[in-house]
Structures are given as C-alpha cells and as structure tokens.
C-alpha positions as semicolon CSV with decimal commas, in nm:
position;residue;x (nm);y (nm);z (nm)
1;X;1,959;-1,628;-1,762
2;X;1,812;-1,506;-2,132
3;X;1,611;-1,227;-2,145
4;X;1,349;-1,180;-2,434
5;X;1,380;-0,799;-2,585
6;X;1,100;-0,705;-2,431
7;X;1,224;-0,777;-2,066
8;X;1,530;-0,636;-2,140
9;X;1,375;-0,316;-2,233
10;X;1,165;-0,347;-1,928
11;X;1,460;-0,428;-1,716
12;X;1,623;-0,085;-1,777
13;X;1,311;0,094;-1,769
14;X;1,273;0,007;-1,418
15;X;1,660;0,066;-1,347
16;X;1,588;0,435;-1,481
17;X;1,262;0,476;-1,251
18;X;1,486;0,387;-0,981
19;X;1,783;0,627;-1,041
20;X;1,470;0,936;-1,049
21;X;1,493;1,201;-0,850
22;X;1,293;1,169;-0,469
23;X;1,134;1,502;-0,604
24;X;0,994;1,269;-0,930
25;X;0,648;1,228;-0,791
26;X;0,576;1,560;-0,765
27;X;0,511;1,660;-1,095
28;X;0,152;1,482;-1,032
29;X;-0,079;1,748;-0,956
30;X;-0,423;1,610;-0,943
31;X;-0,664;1,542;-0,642
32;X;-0,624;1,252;-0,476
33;X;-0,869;1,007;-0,429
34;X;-0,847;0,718;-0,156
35;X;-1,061;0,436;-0,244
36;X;-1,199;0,105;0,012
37;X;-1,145;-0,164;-0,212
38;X;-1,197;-0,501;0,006
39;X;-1,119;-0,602;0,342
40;X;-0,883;-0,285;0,430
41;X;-0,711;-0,285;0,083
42;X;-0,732;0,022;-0,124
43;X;-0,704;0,197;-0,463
44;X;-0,486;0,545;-0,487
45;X;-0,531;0,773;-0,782
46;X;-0,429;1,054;-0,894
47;X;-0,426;1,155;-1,250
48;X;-0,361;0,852;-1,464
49;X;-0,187;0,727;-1,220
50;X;-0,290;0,492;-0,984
51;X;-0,183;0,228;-0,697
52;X;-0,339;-0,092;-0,513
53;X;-0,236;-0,202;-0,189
54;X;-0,333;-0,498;-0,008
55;X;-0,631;-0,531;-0,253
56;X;-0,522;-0,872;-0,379
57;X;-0,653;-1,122;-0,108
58;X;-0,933;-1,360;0,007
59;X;-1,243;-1,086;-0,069
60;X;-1,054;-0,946;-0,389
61;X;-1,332;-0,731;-0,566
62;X;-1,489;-0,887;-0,907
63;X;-1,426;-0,633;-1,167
64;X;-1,018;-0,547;-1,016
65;X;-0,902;-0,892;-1,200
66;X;-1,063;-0,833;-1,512
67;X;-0,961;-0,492;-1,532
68;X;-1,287;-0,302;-1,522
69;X;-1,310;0,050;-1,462
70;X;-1,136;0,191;-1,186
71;X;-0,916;-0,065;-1,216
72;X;-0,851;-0,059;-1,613
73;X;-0,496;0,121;-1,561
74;X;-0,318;0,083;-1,261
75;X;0,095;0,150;-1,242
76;X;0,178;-0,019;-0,887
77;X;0,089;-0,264;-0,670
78;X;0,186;-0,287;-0,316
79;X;0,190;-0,586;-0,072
80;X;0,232;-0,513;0,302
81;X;0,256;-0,891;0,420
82;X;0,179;-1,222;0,326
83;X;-0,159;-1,277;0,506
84;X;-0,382;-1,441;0,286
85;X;-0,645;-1,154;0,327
86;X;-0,417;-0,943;0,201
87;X;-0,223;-1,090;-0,081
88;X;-0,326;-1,421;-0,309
89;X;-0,077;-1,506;-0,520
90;X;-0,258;-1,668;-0,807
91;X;-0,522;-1,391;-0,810
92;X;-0,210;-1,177;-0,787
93;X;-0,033;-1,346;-1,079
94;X;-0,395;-1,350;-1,274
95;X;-0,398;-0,981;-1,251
96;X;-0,022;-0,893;-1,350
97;X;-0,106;-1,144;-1,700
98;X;-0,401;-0,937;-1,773
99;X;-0,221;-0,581;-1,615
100;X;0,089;-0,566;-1,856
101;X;0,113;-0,182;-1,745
102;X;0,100;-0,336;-1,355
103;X;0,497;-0,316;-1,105
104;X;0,438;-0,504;-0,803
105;X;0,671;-0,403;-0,551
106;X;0,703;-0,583;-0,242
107;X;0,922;-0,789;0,023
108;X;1,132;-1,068;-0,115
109;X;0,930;-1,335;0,050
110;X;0,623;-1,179;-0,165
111;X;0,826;-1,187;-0,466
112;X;0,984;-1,534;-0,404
113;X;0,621;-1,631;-0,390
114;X;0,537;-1,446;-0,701
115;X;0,799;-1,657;-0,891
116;X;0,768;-1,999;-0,755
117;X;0,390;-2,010;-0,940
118;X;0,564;-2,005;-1,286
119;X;0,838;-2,306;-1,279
120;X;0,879;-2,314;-1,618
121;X;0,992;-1,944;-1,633
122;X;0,794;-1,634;-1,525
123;X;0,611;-1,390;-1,815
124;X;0,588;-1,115;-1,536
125;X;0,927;-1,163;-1,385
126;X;1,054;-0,791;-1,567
127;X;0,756;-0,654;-1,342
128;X;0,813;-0,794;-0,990
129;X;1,025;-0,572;-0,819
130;X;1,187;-0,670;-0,478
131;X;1,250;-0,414;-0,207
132;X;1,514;-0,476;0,042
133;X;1,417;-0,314;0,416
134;X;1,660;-0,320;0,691
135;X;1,509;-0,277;1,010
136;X;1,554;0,114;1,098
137;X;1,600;0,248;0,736
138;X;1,434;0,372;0,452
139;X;1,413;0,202;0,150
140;X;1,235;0,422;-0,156
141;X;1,168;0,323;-0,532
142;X;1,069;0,577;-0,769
143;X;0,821;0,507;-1,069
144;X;0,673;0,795;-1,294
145;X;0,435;1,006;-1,048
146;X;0,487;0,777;-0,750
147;X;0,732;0,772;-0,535
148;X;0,763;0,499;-0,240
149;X;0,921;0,482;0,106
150;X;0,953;0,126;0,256
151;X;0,984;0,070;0,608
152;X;1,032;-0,245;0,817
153;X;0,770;-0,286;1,082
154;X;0,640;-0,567;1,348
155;X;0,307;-0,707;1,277
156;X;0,040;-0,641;1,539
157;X;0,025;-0,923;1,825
158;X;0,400;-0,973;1,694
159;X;0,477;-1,276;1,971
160;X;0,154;-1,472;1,762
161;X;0,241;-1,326;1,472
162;X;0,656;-1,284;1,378
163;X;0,537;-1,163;1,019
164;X;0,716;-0,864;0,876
165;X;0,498;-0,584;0,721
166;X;0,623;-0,332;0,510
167;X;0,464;0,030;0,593
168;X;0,419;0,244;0,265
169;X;0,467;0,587;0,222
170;X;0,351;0,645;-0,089
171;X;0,415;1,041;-0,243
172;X;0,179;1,116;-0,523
173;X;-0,027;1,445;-0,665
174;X;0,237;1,621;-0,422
175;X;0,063;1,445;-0,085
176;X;0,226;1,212;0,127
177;X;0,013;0,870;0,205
178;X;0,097;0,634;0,454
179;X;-0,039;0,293;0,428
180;X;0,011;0,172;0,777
181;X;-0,188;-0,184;0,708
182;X;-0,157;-0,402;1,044
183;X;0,152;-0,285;1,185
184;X;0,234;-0,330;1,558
185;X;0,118;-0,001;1,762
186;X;0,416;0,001;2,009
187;X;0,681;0,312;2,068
188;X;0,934;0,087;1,940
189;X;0,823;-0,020;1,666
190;X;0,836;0,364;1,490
191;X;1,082;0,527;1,741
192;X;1,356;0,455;1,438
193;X;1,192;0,612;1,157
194;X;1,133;0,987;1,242
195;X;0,808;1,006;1,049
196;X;0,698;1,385;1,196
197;X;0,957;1,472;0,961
198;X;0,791;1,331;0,617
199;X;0,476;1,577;0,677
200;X;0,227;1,304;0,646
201;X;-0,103;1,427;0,539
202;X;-0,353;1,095;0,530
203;X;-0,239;0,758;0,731
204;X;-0,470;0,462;0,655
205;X;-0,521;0,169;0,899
206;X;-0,812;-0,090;0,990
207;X;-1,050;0,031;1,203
208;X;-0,933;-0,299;1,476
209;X;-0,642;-0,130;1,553
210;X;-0,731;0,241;1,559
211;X;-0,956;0,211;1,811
212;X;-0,753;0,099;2,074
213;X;-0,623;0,450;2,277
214;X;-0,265;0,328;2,231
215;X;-0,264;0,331;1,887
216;X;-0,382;0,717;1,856
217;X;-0,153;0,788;2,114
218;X;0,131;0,628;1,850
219;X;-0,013;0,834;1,568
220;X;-0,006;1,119;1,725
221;X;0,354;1,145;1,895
222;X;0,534;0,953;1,603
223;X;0,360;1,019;1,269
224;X;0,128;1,315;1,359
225;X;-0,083;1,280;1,047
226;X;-0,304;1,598;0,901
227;X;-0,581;1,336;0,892
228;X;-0,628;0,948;0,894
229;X;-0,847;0,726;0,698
230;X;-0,963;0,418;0,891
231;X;-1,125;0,144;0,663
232;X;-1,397;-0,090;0,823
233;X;-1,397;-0,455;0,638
234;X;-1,756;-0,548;0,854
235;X;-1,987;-0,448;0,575
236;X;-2,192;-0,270;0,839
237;X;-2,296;0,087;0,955
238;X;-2,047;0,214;1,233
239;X;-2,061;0,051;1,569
240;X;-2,125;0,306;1,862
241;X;-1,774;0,365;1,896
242;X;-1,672;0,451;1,621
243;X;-1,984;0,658;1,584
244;X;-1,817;0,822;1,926
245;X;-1,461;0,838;1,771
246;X;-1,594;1,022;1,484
247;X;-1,734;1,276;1,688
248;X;-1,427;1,339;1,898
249;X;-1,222;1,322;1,632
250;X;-1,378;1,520;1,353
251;X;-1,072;1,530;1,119
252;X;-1,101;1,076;1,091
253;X;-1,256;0,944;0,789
254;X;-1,450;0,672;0,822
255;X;-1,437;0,411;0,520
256;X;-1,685;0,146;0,539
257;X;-1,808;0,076;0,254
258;X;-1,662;-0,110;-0,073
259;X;-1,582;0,157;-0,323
260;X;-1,671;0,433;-0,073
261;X;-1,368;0,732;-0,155
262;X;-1,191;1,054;-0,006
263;X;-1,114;1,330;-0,232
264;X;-0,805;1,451;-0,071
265;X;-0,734;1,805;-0,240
C-alpha cells in the first residue's frame, strides 16, 4: 500500500495518541456539556474539544454535516452499532470529507463499512480508526483531551437482535461519561467489566430502556452512576412516567429536546 505524506504523517500521529498516557485526558479542565443531538445521539464538549456519538444516522441534524456551529470542530466520532438510526455511512463519509480535524473510532464492521464506500482508494482512510473488543476486556484509545474505554456488549432484545454494541466510556474535562446507547440490561451482560470501579459520574441511555425497573436495578448494582442522562427521541413533552421517574429520581436528567444540554461541572 502507498501512503501520500500527509497520511503518513497522520498515521504516526495517531500511533503517538495511542501510546499516551490513560492519565492524557485529564489535562482538560473545562465544564462539560452533554448535548441531544438526534434520535439518542449526542455531542460532548469540553474546551475545544469535542465528541459525537451515534449522531450520524437516519434523523442526522442539518447544520452537523455542513459543519455549523456546535459542530464546526469536533475531534472524535463514536459509533456504538450499525443500526441505521444510529450510523449512515455516506452521511458519515460526507462529514469526515468536510471534518478533516474528525477520528472516527469504531468496531471493525463500522470501519469495513467506512472503506468499502471509496473503491477506488479512501481520502479518510488515515482517520478511521478500528478498535478491537474482546468480550470481557477493555479496550482504550487515547487522543489529545479524550480518552476512550471500549467495551463489548449484547444489544437489547439480543435473541432478535445478535448485533454487537460497543459501550463508551469516554474521560474528558477530568469526568468520566458512559455512553451506554442500546445495550442489553441483563446481569451478564456487565458482570465482566467491574464498572463501580471507573467512578462513573453521567451514564446516558434512551429513555425505552431506562424505564423498565430492571434496567435501574443494572445501573445501580453494576455501574452506580453519580447521575444519568436519559435522552427522549419522541419530540414530545414527558409522558406521565417519566414525569413520575423524574420525581423519584431527582438526580435523572431528562433530555428531550434537540439541542437541549447539561452543564456537568
């Protein structure tokens, strides 16, 4: 394979990210701000730096493509699964061509799908980066600011759907993030991963699954989050029980509105 200059330059740029430090992404010391983007994807920042995940699918939002503000300088990408309502891969491709400043990192399959869109040769293959999970480890990258923990997880309804999701534990402005997206809410399914340990202060996940009883019970004896942030794709005001679940659980945020944030401080 030939490599322009440019790629190579961006090769071992992203070998060095890599060989950083777990303790890289603290030197970001900003606020945090947690952003509904569409459907249940959302936009991280902190700083200058920021990071999409799942934001790249059916209900993408106008202005993320063209690179309108927020979305004029963004340093990650993430891709939990292949689902098209989370992941497109010609919007996805659009917005790496016009993002030159854009890593994704995802799965391989995400990345093999990536690739196959350019058979004459990829102009964004220096910038796809694959992560390898094994079922029961931790796989981490590390980018300036960010720093990313991969983990292997059964989608929800798993015997309908045998997709793989990757969960995302994303450290950045010195909190700890975890993008939880639509994985399966059974003991087994986290028992491997000893998440109390990581000191998780927000966990994210669609508003579908959190309100089943299970699932809270999951949060609570494997991940035991500070807070969580459940996102709401309906476009309408809370149902009643949600309305309920708010008031019982006081520390929950509620997202349920495009571009509605959390400051997390």
């Amino acid at each position: 394979m030939t490599y322009r200059i440019p790629q190579i330059f961006t090769l071992l740029a992203l070998i060095f990210y890599l060989a950083v430090p777990t303790h890289a992404a603290e030197n970001n010391n900003g606020t945090v701000w947690i952003t509904l983007v569409a459907d249940e994807g959302v936009l991280i920042r902190s700083g200058e730096t920021a990071i999409l995940v799942d934001t790249f699918g059916e209900n993408v939002h106008h202005d993320l493509v063209k690179g309108e503000a927020p979305f004029s300088s963004i340093q990650l990408a993430f891709i939990s699964h292949s689902h098209p309502d989370h992941f497109n891969p010609a919007t996805m491709r659009t917005f790496l061509i016009n993002h030159p400043e854009t890593v994704l990192a995802s799965s391989s399959e995400i990345i093999k799908l990536m690739r196959d869109g350019f058979p004459g040769g990829s102009p964004i293959n220096d910038r796809l980066l694959e992560v390898k999970t094994e079922k029961g480890k931790i796989t981490s990258i590390a980018l300036p600011g960010i720093k990313g923990d991969f983990i292997e997880l059964k989608h929800s309804v798993s015997p309908l759907y045998p997709d793989k999701v990757l969960g995302h534990i994303i450290h950045i402005g010195k909190k700890e993030i975890f993008y939880i997206g639509e994985a399966e809410m059974t003991p087994e399914n986290w028992q491997p991963y000893n998440l109390k340990s990581y000191d998780i202060d927000i966990v994210i996940l669609p508003y579908w699954i959190y309100k089943e009883e299970t699932t809270r019970k999951i949060i609570e004896e494997h991940i035991a989050p500070k807070r969580v942030i459940v996102t709401m794709n309906e476009g309408h005001e809370l149902s009643t029980q949600a309305s309920e679940l708010s008031r019982i659980y006081p520390r929950v945020i509620f997202l349920d509105t495009l571009m509605q944030s959390f400051e997390l401080e």
